[in-house]
C-alpha positions as CSV (number, residue, x, y, z in Angstrom):
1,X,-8.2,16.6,-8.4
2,X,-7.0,16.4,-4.8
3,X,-4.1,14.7,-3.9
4,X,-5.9,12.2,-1.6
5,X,-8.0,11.5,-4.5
6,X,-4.6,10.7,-6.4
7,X,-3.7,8.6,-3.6
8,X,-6.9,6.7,-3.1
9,X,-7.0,5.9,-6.6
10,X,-3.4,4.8,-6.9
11,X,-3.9,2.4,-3.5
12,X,-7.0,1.1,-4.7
13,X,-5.4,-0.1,-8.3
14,X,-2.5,-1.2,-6.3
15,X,-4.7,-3.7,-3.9
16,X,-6.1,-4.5,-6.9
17,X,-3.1,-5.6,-8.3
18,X,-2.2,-7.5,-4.9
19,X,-5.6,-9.6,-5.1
20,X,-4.3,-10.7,-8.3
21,X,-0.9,-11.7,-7.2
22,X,-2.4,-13.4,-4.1
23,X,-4.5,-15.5,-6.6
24,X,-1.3,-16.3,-8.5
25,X,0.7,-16.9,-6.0
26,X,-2.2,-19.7,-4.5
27,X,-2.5,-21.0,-7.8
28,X,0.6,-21.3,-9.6
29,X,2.7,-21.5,-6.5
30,X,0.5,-22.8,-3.8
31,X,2.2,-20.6,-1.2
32,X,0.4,-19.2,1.3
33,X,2.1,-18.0,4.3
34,X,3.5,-14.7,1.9
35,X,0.6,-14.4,0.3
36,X,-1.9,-14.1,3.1
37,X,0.7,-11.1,4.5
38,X,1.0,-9.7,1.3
39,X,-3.3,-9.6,0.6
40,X,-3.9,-8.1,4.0
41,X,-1.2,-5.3,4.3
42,X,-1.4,-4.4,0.4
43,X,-5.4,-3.9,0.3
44,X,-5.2,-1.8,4.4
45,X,-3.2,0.6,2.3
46,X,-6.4,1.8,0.2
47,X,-9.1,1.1,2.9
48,X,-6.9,3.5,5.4
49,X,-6.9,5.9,3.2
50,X,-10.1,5.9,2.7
51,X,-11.0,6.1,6.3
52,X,-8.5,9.0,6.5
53,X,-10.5,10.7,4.1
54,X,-13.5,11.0,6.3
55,X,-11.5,11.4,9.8
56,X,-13.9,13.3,12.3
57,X,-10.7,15.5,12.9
58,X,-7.1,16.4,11.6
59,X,-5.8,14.4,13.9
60,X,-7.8,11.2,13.0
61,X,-6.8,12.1,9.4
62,X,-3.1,12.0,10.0
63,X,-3.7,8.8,12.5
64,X,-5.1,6.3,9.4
65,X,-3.0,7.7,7.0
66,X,0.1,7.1,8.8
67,X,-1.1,3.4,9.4
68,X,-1.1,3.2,5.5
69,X,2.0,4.5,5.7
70,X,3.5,1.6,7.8
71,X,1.2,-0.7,5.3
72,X,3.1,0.4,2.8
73,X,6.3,0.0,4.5
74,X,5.4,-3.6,5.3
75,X,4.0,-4.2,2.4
76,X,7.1,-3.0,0.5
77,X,8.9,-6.0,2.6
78,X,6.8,-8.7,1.2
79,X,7.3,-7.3,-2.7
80,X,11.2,-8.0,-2.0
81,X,11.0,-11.1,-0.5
82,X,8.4,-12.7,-3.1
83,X,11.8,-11.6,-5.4
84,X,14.3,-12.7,-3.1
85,X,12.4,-15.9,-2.7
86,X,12.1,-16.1,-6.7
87,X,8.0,-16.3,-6.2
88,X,8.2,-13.0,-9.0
89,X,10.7,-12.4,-11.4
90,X,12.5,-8.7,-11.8
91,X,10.0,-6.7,-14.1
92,X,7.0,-8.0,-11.8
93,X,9.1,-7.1,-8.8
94,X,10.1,-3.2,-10.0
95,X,6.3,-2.8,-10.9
96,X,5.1,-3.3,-7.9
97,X,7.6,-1.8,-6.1
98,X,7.7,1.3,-7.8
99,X,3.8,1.3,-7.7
100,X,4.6,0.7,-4.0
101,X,7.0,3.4,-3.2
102,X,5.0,5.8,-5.7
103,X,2.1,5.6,-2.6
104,X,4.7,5.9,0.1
105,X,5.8,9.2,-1.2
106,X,2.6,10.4,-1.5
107,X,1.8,9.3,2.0
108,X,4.7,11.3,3.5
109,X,4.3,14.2,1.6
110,X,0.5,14.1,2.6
111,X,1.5,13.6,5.8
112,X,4.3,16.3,6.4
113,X,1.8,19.2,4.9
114,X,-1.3,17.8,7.5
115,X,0.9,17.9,10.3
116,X,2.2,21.7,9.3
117,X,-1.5,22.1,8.6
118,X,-2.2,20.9,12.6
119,X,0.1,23.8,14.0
């Protein structure tokens, strides 16, 4: 399997997983303001890649996916400060963000070996 195929299925279980913290954090916590950050730069993650993956050149490719990257990085933000803020508790908080920087990883390396790729 490629390893954009890796990574667009990890991003895509990930924004899944974001959709249903956004519920819970609406429901059980009615806060909004994190949540609404969280929903939108969690799920851009997967939908950039996704776009990437059907760039009209290598430098469109390497243009969305280092948009997910800075997704991730914001997004990474958000999953510390919903624990900071004590909206998830630890083992919530080291699942996603491992989950998290799992993507970023794969985003870096993706991008390092397109852009040696580009030369």
């Amino acid at each position: 399997m490629p390893r954009e195929n890796v990574l667009l299925e990890k991003s895509l279980n990930f924004a899944a997983r974001i959709v249903k913290l956004h519920g819970y954090l609406i429901k059980i916590h009615k806060e909004s303001v994190i949540s609404k950050q969280i929903i939108r730069s969690g799920t851009s993650i997967g939908a950039n890649i996704n776009e990437a993956n059907y760039g009209s050149s290598i430098a469109d490719f390497i243009s969305k996916m280092q948009i997910a990257q800075k997704e991730t990085a914001e997004t990474e933000y958000w999953i510390r400060l919903l624990r900071l803020s004590e909206y998830i508790d630890d083992q919530e908080f080291q699942s996603l963000l491992t989950d998290c920087l799992d993507i970023k990883n794969i985003l870096t390396a993706t991008l390092k070996t397109a852009k040696s790729n580009r030369k």
